[in-house]
N, C-alpha and C positions, 0 to 999 in steps of 0.2 A: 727882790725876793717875791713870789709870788704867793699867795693868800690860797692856797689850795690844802685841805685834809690831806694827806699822805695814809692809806688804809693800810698801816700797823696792825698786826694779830691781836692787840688788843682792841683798837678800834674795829674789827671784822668781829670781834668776840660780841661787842656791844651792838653791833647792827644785827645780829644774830639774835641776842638776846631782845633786844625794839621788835622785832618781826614773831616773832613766838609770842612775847605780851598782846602785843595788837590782835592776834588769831588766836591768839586760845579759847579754849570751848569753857562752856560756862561750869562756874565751880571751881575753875583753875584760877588760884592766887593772882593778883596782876603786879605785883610788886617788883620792885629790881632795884639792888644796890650795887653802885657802881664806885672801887674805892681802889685805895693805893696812894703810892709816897707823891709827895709833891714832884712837879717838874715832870710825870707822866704822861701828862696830854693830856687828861681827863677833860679840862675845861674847854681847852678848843675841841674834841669830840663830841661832847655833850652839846656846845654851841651850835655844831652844825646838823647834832641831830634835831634839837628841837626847830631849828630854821627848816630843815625837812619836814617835822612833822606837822610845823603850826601848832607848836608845845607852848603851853603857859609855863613859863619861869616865876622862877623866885632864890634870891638866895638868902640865908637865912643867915642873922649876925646874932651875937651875943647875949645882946640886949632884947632879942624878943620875946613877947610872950604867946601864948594861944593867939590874943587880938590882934597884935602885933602880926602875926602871921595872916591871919586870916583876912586882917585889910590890904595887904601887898598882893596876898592872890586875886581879893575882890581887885583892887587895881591893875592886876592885868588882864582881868576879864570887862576891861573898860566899864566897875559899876565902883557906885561909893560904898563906904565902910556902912553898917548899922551899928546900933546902938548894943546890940544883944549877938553873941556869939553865935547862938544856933540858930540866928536869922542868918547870920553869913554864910553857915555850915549849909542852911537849907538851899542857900541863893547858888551858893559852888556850885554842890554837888546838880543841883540841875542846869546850871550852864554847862558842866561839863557833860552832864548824860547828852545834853542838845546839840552842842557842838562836839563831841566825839574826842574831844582834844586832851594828847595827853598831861599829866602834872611832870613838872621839874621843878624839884627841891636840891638847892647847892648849897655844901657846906652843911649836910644832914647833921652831922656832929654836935652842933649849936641845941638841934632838936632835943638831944638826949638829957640835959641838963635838967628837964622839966617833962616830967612825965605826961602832963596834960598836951604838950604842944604834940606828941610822939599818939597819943590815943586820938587826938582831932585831928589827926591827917591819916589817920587807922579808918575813923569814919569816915572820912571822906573820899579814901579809897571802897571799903565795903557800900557806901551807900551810891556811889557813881558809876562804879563798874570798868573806868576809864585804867591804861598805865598809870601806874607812879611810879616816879625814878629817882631815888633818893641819890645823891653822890655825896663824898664824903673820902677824909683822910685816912692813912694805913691804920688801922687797927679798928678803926669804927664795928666790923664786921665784929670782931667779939665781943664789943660792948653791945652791938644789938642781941647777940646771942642771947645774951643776959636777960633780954626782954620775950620771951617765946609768944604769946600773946602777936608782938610783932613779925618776929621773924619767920613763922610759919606762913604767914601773909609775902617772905618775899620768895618769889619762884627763882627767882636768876638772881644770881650772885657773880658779876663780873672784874676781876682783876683786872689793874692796869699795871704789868710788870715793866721791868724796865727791857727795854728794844732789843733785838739780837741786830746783828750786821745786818743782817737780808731788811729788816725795819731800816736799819739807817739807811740802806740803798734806798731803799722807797721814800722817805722820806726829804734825800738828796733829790730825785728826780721831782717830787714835789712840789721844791718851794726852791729850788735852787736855778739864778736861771742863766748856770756858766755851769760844763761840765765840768766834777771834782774825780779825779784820780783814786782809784781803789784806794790805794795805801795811802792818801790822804786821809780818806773817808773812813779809815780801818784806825787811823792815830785819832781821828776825830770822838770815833764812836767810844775805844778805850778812853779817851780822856774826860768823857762825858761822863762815864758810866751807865753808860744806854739811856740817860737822861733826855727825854725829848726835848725837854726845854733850852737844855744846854746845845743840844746838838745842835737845832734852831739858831742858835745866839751865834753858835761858832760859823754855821753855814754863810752866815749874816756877814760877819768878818771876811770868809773867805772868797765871797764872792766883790764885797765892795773892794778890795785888792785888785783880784780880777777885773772888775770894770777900770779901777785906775789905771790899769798898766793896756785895756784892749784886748785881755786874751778871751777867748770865747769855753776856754778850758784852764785848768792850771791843775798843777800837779804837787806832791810834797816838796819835790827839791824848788820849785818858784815859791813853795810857802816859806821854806825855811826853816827857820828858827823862831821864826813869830809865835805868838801867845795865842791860843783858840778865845780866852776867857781873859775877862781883867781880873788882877790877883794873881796870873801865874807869872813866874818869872822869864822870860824872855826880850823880844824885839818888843 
């Protein structure tokens, strides 16, 4: 398989949305939530745009709190943590005015628990001027609703729906590296449920068969009766 993005209309949606934050005129919000069900592709999209952009990551777990956050960011802006939060807040936000670079927060969800961690990354979008790209699970979007203070801060609001066919064509071309058969690709994509993840996994199977057998293509009747997924009943 090869390691390649496949540009999904969600992922076109989100490259869309990176390019209008980056250029917006001043006064225009820089925020972007980027959300939808597991198994989407969110994470490898967001991966390869911050590797484009020279994005500071972070993803954000349970257990954090404001300081907690704020020393993970200072560590990926290769400095150590301080002692006082708004020595960090001060230290961010002018690394990032200096370097231009934008924030990526994974797993925004975690943030909402605690309302302080959700306002210090408020500041530190208002006071840097850079993107931020929160991403996060299905529903997150009306749980920020909830918070307006925030929400008017995000401009682009980007879904990751699940794939139609023409996504799963592109996707096979992508990462797949034996031609698969329409009507393979068509049982594929229904049994996934337009699931990137899944469809990935299956493409996975269908090509190491391929390689076993030498075909440089294969098609539904050489797949058979096999299983796309473990769990399902078949070969």
């Amino acid at each position: 398989m090869r390691n390649n993005l496949a540009i999904t209309k969600s992922v076109a949606a989100l490259q869309v949305a990176y390019e209008e934050l980056a250029g917006r005129s001043a006064g225009i919000p820089g925020m972007a939530l980027v959300h939808g069900y597991t198994g989407a592709g969110k994470t490898t999209a967001i991966t390869w745009l911050v590797n484009r952009t020279e994005g500071v990551y972070v993803r954000a777990m349970r257990t954090w709190t404001p300081n907690t956050m704020l020393r993970k960011i200072m560590a990926e802006l290769q400095a150590a943590g301080m002692g006082r939060n708004a020595d960090m807040v001060d230290h961010i936000v002018t690394a990032l005015q200096e370097s231009n670079r934008p924030l990526f927060v994974d797993e925004a969800d975690y943030l909402l628990k605690d309302g302080d961690m959700i306002e210090t990354l408020r500041d530190i979008h208002d006071l840097s001027g850079v993107p931020v790209v929160m991403v996060g699970m299905e529903g997150i979007e009306k749980r920020l609703n909830a918070r307006p203070q925030l929400a008017r801060r995000i401009s682009h609001w980007v879904e990751f729906l699940r794939s139609d066919l023409a996504d799963a064509r592109d996707i096979a071309r992508a990462t797949c590296e034996v031609q698969v058969d329409d009507e393979l690709l068509q049982r594929l994509h229904q049994e996934a449920g337009g699931s990137v993840g899944l469809m990935v996994v299956g493409l996975a199977r269908i090509e190491q068969l391929a390689r076993a057998n030498g075909w440089a293509a294969i098609d539904a009747e050489q797949w058979g009766a096999r299983k796309l997924f473990i769990g399902q009943r078949g070969v």
